[in-house]
C-alpha positions in Angstrom: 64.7 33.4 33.7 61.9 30.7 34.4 61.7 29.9 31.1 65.5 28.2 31.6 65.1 26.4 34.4 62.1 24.4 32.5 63.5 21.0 30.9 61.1 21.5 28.2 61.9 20.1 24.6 63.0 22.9 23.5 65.6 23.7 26.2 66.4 20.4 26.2 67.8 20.7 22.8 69.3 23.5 23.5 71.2 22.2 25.7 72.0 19.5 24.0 73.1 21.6 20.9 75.8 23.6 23.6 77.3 20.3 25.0 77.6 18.9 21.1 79.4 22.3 20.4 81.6 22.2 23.2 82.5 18.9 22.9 83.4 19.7 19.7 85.4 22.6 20.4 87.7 20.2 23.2 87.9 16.8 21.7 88.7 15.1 18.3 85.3 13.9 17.6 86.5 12.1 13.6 85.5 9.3 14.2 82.6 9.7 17.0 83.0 6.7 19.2 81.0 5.0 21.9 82.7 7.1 25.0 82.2 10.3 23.3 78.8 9.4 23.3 78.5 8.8 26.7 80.2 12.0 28.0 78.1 13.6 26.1 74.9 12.2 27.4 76.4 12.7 31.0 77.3 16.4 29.8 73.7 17.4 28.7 72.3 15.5 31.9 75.0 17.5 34.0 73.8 20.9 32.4 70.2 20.4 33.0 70.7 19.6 36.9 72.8 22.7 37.5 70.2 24.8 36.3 68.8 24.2 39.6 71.8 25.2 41.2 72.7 28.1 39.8 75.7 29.3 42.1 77.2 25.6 42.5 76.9 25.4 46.0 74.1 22.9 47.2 73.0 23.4 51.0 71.7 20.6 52.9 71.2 19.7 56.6 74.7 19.6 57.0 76.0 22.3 55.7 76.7 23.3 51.8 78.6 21.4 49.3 80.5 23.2 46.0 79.5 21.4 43.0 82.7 20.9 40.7 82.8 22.4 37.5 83.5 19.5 35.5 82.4 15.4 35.9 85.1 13.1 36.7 83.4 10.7 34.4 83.2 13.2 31.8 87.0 13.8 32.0 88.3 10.2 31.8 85.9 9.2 28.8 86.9 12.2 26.9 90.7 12.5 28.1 92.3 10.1 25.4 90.2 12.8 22.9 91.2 15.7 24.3 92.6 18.5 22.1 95.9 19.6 23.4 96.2 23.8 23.5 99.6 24.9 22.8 100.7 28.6 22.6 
C-alpha cells in the first residue's frame, strides 16, 4: 500500500496511463485538442493528490470537508466531448 502513495516515475505513469484510458472511454478524443489536454493534465494531477486522501474527506481545524468526485474544471473542458450513453 506504500508503494501507491509514492509519486515515483513509475506510478506516475501509471496514473497517467488510467486517466488517458478513462478519458478515452468518456470523451471523443479524434481529433485530440488543446482542452482535452488540459483535463487531462488536471485529471492525472487530481489522481495523485487523492492518494493522500484516500476516503475523500479532508479534516482540518475546522472541521472536515468531502472532496468531490469529479473537477469542475475537468467537466466543462471535456463537456462539449463527452460521449453521450443511451440505453
Amino acid at each position: 500500500m506504500a508503494s501507491r502513495l509514492k509519486k515515483d516515475p513509475e506510478s506516475i505513469e501509471a496514473t497517467y496511463r488510467a486517466e488517458v484510458a478513462d478519458q478515452e472511454a468518456r470523451c471523443r478524443v479524434d481529433p485530440y485538442n488543446d482542452a482535452l489536454a488540459e483535463a487531462l493534465v488536471r485529471r492525472v494531477a487530481r489522481a495523485l493528490a487523492m492518494r493522500n486522501v484516500p476516503l475523500g474527506i479532508q479534516v482540518d481545524d475546522f472541521g472536515s470537508t468531502r472532496i468531490g468526485s469529479t473537477d469542475p474544471e475537468v467537466r466543462r473542458l471535456e463537456g462539449p466531448f463527452r460521449r453521450l450513453v443511451v440505453g
